[in-house]
ROZA-310830 format. One line per 4 residues: their letters; for each residue x, y, z of C-alpha. Coordinates in nm, 4 decimals. Last residue first. Layout:
REM residues N
A) X Y Z  ...
This chain:
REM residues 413
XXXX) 9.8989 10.8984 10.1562  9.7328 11.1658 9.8958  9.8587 11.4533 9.8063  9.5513 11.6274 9.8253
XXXX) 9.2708 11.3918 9.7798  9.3822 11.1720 10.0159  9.4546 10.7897 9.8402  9.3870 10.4472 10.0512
XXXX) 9.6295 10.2776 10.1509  9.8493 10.0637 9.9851  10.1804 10.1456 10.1409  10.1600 10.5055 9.9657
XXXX) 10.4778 10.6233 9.8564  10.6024 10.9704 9.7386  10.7717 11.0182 9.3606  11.1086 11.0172 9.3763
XXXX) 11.1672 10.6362 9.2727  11.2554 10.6083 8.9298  11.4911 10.9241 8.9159  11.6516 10.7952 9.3078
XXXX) 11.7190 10.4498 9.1109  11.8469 10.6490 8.8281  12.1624 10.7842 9.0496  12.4101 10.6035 8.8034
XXXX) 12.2843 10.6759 8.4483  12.3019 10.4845 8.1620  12.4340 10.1812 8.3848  12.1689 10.1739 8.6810
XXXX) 11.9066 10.1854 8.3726  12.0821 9.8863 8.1811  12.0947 9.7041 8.4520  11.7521 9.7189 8.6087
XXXX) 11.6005 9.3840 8.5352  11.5072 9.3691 8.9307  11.2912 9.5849 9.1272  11.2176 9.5032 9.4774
XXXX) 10.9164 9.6610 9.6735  10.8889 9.6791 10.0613  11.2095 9.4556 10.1227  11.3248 9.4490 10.5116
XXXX) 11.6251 9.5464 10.6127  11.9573 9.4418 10.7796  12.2876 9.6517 10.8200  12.2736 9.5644 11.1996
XXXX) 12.0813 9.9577 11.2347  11.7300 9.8273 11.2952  11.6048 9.8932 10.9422  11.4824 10.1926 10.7454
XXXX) 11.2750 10.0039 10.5823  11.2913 9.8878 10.1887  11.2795 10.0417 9.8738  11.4630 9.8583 9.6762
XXXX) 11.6535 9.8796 9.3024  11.8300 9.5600 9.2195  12.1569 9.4837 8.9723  12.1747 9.1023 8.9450
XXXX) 12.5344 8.9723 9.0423  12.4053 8.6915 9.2464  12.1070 8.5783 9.1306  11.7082 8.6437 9.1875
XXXX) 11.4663 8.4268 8.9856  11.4405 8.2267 9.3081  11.3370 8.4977 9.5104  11.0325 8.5593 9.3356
XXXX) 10.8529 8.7520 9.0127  10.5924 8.9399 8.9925  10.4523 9.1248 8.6117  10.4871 9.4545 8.6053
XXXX) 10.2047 9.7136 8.6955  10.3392 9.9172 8.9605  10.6442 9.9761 8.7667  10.3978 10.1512 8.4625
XXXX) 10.2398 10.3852 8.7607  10.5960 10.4315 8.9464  10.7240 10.5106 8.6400  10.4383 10.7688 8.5325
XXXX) 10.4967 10.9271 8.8882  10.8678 10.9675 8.8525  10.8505 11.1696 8.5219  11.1755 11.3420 8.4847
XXXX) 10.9842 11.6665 8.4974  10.9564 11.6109 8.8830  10.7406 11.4641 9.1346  10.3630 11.5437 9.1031
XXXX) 10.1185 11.3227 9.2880  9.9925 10.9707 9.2452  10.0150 10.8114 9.5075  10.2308 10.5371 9.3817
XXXX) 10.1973 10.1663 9.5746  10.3570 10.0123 9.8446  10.2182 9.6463 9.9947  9.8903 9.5699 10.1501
XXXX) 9.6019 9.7842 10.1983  9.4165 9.9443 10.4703  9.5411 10.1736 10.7838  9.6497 10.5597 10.6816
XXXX) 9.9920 10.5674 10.5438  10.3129 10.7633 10.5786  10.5779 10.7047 10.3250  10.9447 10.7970 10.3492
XXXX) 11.1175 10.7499 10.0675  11.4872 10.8267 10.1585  11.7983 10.8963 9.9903  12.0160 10.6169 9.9355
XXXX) 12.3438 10.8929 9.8594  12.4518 10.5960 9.6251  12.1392 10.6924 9.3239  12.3264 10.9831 9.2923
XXXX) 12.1665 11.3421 9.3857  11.7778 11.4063 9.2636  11.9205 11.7061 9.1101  12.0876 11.5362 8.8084
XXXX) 11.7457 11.3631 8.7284  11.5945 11.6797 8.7497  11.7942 11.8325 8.5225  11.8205 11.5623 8.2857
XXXX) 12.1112 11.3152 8.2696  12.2558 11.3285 7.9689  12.1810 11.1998 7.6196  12.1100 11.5124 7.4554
XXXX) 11.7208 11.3637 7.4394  11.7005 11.2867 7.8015  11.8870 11.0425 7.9893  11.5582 10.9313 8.2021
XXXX) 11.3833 10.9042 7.8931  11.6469 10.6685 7.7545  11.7452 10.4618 8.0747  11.3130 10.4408 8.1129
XXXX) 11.3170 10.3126 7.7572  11.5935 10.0205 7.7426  11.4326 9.8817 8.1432  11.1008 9.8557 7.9420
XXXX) 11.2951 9.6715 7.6794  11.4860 9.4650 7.9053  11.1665 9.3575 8.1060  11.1584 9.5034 8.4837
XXXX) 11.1315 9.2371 8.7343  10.8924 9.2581 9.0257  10.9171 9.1681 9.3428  10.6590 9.3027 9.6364
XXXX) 10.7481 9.1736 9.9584  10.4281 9.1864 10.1785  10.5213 8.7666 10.2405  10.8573 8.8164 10.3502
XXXX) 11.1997 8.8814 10.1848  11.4697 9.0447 10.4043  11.7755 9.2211 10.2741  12.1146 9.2132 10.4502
XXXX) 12.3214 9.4709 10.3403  12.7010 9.4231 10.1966  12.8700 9.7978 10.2325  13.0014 9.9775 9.8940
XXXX) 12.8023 10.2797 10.0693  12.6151 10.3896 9.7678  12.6353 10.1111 9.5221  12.5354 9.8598 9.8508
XXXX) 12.6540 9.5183 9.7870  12.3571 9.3107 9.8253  12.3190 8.9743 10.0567  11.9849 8.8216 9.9949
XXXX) 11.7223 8.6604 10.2372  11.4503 8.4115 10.2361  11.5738 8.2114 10.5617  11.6019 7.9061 10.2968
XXXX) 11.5889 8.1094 9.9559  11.9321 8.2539 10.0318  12.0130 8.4747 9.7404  12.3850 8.5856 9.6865
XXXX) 12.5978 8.8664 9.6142  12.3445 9.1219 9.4867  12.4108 9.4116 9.3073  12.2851 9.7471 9.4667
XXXX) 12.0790 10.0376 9.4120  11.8669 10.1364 9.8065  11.5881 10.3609 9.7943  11.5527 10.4250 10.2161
XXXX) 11.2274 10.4169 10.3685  11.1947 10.6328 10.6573  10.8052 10.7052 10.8075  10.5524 10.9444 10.9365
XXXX) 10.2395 10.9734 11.0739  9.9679 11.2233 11.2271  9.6663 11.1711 11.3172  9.3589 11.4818 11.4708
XXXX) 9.5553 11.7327 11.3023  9.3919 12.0575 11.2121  9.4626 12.1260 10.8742  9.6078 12.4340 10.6750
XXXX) 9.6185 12.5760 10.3193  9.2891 12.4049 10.1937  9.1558 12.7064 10.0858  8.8470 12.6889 10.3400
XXXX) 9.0898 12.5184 10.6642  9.1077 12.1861 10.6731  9.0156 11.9490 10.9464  9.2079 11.6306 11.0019
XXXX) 9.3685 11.3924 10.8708  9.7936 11.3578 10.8493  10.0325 11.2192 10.6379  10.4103 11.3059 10.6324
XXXX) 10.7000 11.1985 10.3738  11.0117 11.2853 10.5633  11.2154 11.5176 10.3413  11.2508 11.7645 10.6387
XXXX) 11.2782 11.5987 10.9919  10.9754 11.4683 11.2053  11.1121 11.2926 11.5108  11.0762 11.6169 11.7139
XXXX) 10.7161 11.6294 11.5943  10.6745 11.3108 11.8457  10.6028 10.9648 11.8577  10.3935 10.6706 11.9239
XXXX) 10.4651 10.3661 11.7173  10.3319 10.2324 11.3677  10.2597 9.9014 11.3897  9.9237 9.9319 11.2772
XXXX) 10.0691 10.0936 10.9590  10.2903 9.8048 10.8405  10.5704 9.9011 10.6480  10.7985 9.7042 10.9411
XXXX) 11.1876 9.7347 11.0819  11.2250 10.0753 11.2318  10.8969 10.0962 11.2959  10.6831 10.3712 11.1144
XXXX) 10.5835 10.6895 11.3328  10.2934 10.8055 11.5048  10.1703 11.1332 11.6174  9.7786 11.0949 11.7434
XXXX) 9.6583 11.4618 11.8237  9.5212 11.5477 12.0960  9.7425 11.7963 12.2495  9.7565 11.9871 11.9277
XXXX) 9.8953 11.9438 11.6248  9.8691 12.1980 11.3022  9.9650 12.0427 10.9566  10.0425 12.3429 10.7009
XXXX) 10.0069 12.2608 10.3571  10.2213 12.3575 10.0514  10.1180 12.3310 9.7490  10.3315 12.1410 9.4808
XXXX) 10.1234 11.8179 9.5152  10.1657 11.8410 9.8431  10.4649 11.9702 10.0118  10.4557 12.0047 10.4063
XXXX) 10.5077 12.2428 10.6582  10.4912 12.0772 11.0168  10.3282 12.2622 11.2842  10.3276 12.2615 11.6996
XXXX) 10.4213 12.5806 11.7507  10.8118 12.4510 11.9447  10.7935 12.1300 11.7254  10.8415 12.3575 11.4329
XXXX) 10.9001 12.1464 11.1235  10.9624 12.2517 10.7897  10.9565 12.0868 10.4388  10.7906 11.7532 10.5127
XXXX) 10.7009 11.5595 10.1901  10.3559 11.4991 10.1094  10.0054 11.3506 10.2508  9.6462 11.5295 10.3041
XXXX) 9.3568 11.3035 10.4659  9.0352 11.4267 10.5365  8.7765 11.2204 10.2916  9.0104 10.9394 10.1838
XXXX) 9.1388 10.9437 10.5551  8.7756 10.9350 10.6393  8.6499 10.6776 10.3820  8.9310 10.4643 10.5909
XXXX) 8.8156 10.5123 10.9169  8.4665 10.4285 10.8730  8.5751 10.1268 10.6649  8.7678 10.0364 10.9992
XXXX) 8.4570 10.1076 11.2383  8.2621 9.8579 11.0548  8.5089 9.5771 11.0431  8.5367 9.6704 11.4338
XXXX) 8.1337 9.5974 11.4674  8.1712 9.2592 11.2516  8.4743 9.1675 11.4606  8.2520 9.2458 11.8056
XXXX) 8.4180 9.4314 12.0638  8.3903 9.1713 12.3631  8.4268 9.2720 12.7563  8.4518 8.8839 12.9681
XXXX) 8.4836 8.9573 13.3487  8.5573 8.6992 13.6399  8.7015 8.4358 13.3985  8.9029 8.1333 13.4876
XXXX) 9.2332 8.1828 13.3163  9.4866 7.9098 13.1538  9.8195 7.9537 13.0006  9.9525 8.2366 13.3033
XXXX) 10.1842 7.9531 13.3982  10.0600 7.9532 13.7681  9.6888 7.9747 13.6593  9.5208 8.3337 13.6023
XXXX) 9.2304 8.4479 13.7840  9.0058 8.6608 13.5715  8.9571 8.9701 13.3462  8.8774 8.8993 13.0307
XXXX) 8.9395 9.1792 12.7117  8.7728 9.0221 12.4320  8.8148 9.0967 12.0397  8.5708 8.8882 11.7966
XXXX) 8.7292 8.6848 11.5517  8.5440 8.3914 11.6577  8.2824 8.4184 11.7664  8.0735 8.5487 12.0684
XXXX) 7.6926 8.5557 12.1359  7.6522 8.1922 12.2968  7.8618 8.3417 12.5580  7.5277 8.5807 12.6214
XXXX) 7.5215 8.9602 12.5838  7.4912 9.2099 12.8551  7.5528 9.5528 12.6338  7.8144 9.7894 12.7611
XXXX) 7.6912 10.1862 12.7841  7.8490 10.2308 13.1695  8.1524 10.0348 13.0359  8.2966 10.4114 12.9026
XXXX) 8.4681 10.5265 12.6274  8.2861 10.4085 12.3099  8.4844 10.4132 11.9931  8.4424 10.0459 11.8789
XXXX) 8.1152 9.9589 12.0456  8.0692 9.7529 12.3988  7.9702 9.3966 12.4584  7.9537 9.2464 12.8190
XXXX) 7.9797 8.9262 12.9744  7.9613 8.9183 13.3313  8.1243 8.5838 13.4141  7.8947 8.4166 13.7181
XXXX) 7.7856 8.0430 13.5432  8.1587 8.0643 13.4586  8.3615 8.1518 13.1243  8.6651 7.9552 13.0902
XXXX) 8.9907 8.1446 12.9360  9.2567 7.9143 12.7856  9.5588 8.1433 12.6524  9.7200 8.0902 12.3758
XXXX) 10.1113 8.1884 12.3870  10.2230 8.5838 12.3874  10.1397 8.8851 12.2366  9.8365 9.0568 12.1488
XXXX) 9.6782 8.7426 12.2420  9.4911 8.4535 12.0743  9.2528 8.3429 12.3114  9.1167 8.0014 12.2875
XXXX) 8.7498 8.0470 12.5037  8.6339 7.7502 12.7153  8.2586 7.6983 12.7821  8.1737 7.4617 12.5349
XXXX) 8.4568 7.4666 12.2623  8.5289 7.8291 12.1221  8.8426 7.8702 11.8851  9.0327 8.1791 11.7847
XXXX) 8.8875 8.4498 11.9875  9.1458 8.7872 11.9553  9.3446 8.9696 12.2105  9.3483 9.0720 12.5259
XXXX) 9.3992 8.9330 12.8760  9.3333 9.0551 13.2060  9.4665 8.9030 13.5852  9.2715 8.9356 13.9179
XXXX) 9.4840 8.8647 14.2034  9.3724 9.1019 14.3922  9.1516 9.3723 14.2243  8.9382 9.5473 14.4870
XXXX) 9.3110 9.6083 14.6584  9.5033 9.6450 14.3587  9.2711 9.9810 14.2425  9.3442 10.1303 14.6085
XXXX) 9.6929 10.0890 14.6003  9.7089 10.2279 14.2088  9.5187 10.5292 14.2992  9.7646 10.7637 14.5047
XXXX) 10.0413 10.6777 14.2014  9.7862 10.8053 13.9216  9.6500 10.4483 13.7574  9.8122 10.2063 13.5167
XXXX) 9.5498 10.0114 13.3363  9.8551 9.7586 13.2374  9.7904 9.6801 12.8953  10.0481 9.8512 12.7370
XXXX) 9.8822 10.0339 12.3701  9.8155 9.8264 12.0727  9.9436 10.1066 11.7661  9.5586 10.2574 11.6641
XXXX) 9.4896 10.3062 11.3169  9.3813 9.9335 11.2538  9.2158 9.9104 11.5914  9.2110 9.6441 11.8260
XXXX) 9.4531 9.7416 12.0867  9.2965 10.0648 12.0920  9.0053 9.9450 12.1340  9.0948 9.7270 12.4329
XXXX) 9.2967 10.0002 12.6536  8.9940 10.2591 12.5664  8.7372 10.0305 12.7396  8.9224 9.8969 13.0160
XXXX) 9.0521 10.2879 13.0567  8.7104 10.3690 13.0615  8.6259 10.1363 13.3210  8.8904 10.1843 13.5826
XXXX) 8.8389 10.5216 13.5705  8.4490 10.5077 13.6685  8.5795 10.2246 13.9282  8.8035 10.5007 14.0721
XXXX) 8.5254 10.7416 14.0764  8.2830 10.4663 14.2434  8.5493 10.4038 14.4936  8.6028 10.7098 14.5922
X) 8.9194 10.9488 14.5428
């Protein structure tokens, strides 16, 4: 290959690595511009010693740049008489349609990819190359993205999935909806340990089980029985009934005996936390309604399985928002969507109002497997429902999540 095709490579990849890393529906992707085998010789030979950053601008003072990485310490980057600075658009795939701008151009909160020679304890970089996305340009881009999953988005609960065809059957809003992948699509999954959406990792079908809550956008077919996948994501988020055993308000954590499991779980409280504690009254009518009027469990209640089997919420959510929230579509008879709406809208509390022996219904992540987790919503003021009837929490919570995003109009994430 030539050195103007390898350059042509090395471009778009510049371009693609730094928008991804900078957008809200796109997981930051390695860094490394890794070429085909036969090209990587050639590419560190025009290269040298060059060195690229990326991340955000934090602070400009004369001609030095504070970079806030991806990862990583600040980084120092100064721009020479000779840096080529260059601004390109969110979405565009090749350098060839950069913009020459001026250093006087950039602020802060504007994402740059430099390319430059690093110092010995990679803090401090004199710049060669300086390629800036533009925050106001990216802010764009992102209310693009979210009138589109509002536009093309579809969200339910996974009923089949046939990695072989590429499809996942899911339920939405009692339809179901066929998601077709194809070699393009984006498949993405939650972290084990976050309810963040631009954290969301690559991933496959194969990770894609039934009862996972999937969201996808894409094309639809005319009745709305299919879509073409251009994203697809997934998560786990377990319901979790327990009492605690004690509230640490130093490393904001509580210890909570598990109802299910009768194991002690580690539950971590950060600032997306949502706490909210149920008032006794409130907590009197949902035990009632979710009784029924023979005072026993009703049938869907029942057939939601015991609050201890911690079945799983999974949301799936397109970028925006903060914090879990009801979609809105149909759960069961028992009502779970009118909960989540009136639970939605209780008053917060905090960690301090927490004590040991409080009953506590969570949804939290799935967690890294040490018995930890972190706390996506935390209900408190529950006794009297976990009493009346055991698996309640799983009654209360059936309906699918949202993280905050924004609502599809079928099923909505």
């Amino acid at each position: 290959m030539n050195s103007e095709r390898v350059s042509a490579t090395t471009n778009r990849l510049v371009v693609i690595a730094l928008y991804a890393a900078s957008a809200v529906n796109i997981h930051p992707v390695s860094l490394c511009f890794a070429l085909p085998p036969g090209q990587q010789t050639q590419q560190a030979a025009t290269t040298g010693t060059s060195n690229r950053r990326v991340g955000a601008i934090k602070a400009i003072n004369g001609a030095v740049i504070t970079l806030a990485p991806d990862s990583g310490p600040d980084v120092n980057v100064t721009v020479q008489a000779s840096t080529r600075i260059v601004r390109i658009a969110p979405g565009e795939k090749d350098l060839k349609n950069a913009t020459p701008i001026q250093l006087r151009d950039l602020q802060i909160g504007d994402r740059i990819l430099v390319g430059g020679k690093a110092t010995d304890d990679n803090l401090s970089l004199m710049a060669s190359s300086v390629v800036v996305m533009k925050h106001s340009d990216l802010e764009a881009r992102h209310q693009q993205d979210l009138q589109d999953w509002q536009k093309r988005g579809v969200g339910g609960l996974a009923k089949a999935v046939d990695a072989a065809a590429g499809t996942v059957t899911i339920s939405a809003r009692g339809k179901n909806v066929v998601i077709r992948s194809s070699s393009s699509t984006v498949i993405r999954r939650y972290a084990l340990d976050s309810a963040q959406f631009d954290e969301a990792k690559p991933s496959t079908l194969q990770e894609i089980h039934p009862g996972d809550q999937v969201t996808a956008r894409g094309d639809r077919s005319p009745d709305g029985a299919e879509l073409s996948a251009q994203e697809v994501v997934s998560g786990s988020f377990p319901i979790i009934a327990a009492t605690i055993t004690s509230v640490d308000t130093g490393s904001s954590t509580i210890n909570l005996h598990d109802l299910s499991s009768k194991k002690t779980v580690l539950i971590k409280i950060t600032q997306d936390s949502q706490l909210r504690r149920v008032p006794a009254e409130m907590a009197q009518m949902f035990a009632k309604r979710l009784k029924g009027p023979t005072g026993a469990p009703t049938a869907a209640t029942a057939s939601s399985g015991s609050a201890g089997d911690n079945q799983k919420v999974r949301p799936a959510s397109p970028p925006g928002g903060t914090g879990p929230g009801g979609n809105g579509a149909s759960a069961h008879s028992g009502g779970g969507p009118d909960f989540q709406r009136l639970l939605d809208r209780l008053p917060t509390t905090s960690l301090a109002d927490l004590h040991k022996g409080d009953a506590v219904i969570i949804v939290s992540t799935e967690g890294t497997g040490s018995g930890s987790a972190t706390a996506i919503k935390l209900y408190s003021g529950v006794e009297p429902i976990l009493q009346a009837v055991p698996n309640a929490a799983q009654a209360m919570m059936l309906a699918p999540w949202s993280l905050g995003a924004p609502s599809a109009d079928v099923g909505g994430p």
